[in-house]
VOBA-1610 file (N, C-alpha, C; in pm, whole numbers, padded with zeros to 5 digits, always signed):
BEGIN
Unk-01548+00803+01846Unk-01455+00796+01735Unk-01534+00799+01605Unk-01488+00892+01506Unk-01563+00891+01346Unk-01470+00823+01255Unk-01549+00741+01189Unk-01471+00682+01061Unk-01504+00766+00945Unk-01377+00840+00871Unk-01414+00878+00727Unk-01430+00791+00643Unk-01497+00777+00547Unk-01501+00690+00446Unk-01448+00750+00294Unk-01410+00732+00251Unk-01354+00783+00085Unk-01445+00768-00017Unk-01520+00819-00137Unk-01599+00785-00224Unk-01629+00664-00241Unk-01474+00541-00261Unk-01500+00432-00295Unk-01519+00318-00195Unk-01475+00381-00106Unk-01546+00309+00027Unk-01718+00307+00069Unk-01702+00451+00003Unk-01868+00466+00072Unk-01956+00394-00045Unk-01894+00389-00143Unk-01966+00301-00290Unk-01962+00182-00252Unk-01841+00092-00166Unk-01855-00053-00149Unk-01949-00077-00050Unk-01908-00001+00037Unk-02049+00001+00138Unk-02190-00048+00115Unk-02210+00095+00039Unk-02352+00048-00013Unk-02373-00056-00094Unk-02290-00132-00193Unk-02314-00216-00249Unk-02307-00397-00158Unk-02242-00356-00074Unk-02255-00485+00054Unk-02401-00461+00113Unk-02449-00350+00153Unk-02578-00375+00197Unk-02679-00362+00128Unk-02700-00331+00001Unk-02796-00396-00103Unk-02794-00547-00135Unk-02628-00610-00154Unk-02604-00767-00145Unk-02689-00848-00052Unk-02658-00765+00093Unk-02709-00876+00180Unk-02855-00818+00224Unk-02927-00747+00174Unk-03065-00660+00174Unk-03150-00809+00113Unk-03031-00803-00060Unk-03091-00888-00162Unk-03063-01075-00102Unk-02998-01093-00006Unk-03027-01235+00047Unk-02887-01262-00058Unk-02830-01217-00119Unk-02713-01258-00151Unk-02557-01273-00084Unk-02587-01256+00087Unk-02480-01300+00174Unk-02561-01316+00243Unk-02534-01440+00263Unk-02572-01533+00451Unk-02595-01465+00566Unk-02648-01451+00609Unk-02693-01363+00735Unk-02611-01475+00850Unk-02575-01615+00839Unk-02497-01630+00927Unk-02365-01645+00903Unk-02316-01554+00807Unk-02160-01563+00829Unk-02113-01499+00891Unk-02013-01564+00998Unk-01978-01523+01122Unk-01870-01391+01110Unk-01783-01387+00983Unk-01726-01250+00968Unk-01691-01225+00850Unk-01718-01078+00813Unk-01681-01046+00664Unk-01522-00988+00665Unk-01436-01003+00563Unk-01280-00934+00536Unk-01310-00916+00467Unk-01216-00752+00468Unk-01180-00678+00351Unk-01077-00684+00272Unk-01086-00780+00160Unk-01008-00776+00044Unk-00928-00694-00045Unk-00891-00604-00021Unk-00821-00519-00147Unk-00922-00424-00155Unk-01022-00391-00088Unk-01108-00340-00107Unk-01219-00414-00158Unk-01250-00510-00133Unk-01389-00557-00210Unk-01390-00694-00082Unk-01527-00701-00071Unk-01559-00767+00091Unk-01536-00888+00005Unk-01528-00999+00094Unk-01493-01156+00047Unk-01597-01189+00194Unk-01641-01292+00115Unk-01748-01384+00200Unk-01678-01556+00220Unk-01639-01632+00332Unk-01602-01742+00358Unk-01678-01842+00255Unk-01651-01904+00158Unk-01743-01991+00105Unk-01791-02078+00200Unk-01966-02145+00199Unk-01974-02234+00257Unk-01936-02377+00215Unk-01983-02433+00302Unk-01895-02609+00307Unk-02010-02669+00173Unk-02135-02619+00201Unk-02197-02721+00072Unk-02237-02590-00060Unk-02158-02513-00111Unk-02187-02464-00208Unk-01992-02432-00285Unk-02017-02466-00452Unk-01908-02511-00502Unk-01892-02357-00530Unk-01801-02317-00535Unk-01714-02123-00571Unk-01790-02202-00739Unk-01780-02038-00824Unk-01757-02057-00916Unk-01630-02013-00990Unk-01528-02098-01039Unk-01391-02076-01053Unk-01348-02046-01189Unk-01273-01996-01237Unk-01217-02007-01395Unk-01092-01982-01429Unk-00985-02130-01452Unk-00827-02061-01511Unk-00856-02054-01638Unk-00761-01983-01667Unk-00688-01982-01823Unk-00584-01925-01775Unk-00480-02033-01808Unk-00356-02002-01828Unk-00257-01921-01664Unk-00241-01827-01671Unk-00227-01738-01536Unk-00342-01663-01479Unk-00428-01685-01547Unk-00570-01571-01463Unk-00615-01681-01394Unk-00655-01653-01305Unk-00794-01696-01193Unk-00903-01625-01165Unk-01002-01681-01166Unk-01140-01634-01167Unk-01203-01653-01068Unk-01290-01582-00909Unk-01345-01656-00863Unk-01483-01563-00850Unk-01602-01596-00863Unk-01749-01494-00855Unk-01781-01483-00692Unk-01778-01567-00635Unk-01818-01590-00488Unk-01733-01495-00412Unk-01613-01477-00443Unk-01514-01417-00356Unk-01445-01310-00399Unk-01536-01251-00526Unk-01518-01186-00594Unk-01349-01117-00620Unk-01289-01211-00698Unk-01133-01225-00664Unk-01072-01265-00809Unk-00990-01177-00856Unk-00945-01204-01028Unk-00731-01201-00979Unk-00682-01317-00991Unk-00554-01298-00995Unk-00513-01329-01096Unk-00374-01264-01143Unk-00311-01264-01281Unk-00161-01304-01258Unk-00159-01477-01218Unk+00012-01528-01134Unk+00036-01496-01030Unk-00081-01517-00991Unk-00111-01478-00809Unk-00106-01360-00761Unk-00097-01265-00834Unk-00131-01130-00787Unk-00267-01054-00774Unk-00311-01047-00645Unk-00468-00994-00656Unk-00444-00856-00748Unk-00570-00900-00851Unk-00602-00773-00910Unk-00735-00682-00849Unk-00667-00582-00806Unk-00786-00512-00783Unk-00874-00421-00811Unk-00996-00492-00846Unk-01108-00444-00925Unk-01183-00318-00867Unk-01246-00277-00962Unk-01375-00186-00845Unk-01497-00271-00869Unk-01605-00223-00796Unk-01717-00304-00863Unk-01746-00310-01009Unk-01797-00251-01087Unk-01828-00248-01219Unk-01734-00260-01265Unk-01597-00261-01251Unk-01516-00378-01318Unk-01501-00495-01307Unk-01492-00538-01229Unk-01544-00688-01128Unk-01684-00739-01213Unk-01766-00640-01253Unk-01914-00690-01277Unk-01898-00731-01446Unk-01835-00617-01492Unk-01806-00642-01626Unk-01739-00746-01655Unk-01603-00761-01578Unk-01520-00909-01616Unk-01606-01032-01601Unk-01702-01023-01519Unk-01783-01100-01474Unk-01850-01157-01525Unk-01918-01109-01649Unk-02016-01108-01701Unk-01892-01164-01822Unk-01820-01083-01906Unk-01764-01162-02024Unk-01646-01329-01995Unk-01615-01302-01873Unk-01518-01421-01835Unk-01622-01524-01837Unk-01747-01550-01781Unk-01869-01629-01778Unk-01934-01744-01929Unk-01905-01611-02027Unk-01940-01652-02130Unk-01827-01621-02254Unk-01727-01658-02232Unk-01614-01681-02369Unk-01651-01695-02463Unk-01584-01586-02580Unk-01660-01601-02698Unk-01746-01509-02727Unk-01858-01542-02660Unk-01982-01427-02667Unk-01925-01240-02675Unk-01989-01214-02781Unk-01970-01048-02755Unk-02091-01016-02740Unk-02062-00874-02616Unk-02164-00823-02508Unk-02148-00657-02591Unk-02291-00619-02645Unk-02293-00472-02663Unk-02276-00415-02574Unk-02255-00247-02576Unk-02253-00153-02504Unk-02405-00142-02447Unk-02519-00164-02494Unk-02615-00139-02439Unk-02668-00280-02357Unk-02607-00408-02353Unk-02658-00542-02302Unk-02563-00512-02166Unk-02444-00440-02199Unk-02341-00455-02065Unk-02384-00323-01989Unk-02454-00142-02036Unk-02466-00115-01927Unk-02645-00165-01878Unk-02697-00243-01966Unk-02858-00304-01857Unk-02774-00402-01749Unk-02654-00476-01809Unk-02677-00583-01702Unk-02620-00576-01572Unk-02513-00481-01606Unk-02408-00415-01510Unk-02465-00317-01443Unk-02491-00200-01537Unk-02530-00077-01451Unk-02677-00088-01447Unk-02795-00145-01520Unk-02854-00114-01521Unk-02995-00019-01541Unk-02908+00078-01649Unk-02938+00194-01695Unk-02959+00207-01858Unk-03007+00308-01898Unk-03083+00312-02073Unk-02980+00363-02096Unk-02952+00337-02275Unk-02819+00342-02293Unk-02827+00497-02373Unk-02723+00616-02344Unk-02703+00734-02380Unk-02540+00734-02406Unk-02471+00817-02507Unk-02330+00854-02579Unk-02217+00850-02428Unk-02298+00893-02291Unk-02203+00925-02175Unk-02187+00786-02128Unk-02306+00677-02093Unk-02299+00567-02078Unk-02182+00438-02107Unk-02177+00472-02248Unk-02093+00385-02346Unk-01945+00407-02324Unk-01922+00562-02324Unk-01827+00612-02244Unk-01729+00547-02121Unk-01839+00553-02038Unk-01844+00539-01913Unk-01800+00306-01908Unk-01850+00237-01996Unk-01819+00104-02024Unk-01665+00114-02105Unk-01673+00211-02193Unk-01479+00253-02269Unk-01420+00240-02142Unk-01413+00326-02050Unk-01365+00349-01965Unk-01308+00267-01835Unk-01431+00182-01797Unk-01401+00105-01750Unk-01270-00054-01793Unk-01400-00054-01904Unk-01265-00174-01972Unk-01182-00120-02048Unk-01135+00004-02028Unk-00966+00060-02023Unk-00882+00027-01890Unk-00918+00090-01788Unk-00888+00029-01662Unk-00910-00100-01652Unk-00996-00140-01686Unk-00955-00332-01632Unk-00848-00396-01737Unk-00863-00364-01834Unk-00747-00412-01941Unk-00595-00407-01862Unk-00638-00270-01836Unk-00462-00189-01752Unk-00449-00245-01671Unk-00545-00280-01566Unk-00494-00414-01480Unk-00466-00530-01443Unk-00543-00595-01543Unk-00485-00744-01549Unk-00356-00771-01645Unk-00304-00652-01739Unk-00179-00690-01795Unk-00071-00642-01700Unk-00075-00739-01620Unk+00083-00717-01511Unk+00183-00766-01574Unk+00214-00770-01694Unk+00308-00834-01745Unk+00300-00851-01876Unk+00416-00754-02016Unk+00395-00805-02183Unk+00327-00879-02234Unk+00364-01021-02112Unk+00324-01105-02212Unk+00212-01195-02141Unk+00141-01129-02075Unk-00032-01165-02003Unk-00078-01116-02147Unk-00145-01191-02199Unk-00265-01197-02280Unk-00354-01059-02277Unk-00451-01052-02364Unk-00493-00958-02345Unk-00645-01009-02352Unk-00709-01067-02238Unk-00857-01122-02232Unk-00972-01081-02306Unk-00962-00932-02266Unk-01075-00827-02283Unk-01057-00775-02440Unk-01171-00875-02564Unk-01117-00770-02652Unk-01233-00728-02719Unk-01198-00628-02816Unk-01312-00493-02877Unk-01332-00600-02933Unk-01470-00584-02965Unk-01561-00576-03139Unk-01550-00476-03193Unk-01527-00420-03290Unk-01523-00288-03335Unk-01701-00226-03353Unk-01708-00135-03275Unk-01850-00072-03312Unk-01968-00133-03214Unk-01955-00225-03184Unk-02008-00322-03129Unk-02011-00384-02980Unk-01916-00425-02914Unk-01889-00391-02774Unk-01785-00526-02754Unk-01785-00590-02644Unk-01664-00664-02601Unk-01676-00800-02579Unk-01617-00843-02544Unk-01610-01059-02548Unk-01444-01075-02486Unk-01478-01201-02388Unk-01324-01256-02313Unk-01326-01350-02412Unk-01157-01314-02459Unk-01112-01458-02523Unk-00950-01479-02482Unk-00900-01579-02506Unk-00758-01602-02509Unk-00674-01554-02654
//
């Protein structure tokens, strides 16, 4: 039997086995689920999630899991990474060139920056399930982005 995989399957893929390459999943967890598309790891018994409400959002990094009134939102990775990174530090605004080193990893070029527009267009679009959900994710003008209420 062959399994096809879809682009973004074959992207989560690889990013689960660089995770657990990098010692960042337990080699004894007894089984991984697939979340909405994005693997979830059982927390263990002696390590605390890292969690974050405001208001109707939920935040979790470990289980890599963003709900907006209990509705899983579903991220891709580098949206997941991006929310990640500004939900962490409230307040703080993150340039276009600090978010694609920390996220993507890469030197920053006009397609790059793009490519961060883009994303936090789509994540914006998805966590407003509703008028009157807040709008977390906001511009700096010129400058790049910061979670606030």
């Amino acid at each position: 039997m062959f399994a096809l995989l879809s682009a973004s399957q074959k992207k989560e893929l690889a990013q689960f086995v660089r995770d657990y390459e990098a010692g960042n999943i337990p080699a004894d967890v007894p089984c991984t689920t697939l979340l909405r598309g994005q693997y979830f790891i059982p927390p263990q018994a002696d390590q605390p999630l890292t969690e974050i409400r405001e208001g109707d959002l939920y935040f979790c990094l470990e289980q890599r899991l963003v709900t907006v009134r209990g509705q899983v939102i579903p991220l891709t990775v580098k949206e997941f990474d991006i929310f990640s990174l500004l939900i962490q530090h409230p307040g703080r605004v993150y340039s276009y060139e600090v978010i694609l080193d920390l996220v993507w990893q890469e030197d920053y070029n006009y397609y790059s920056r793009k490519a961060v527009n883009n994303h936090i267009s789509n994540l914006r679009r998805k966590i407003k399930v509703a008028p009157d959900v807040p709008d977390y994710v906001k511009s700096v003008y010129g400058i790049g982005y910061k979670f606030e209420i």
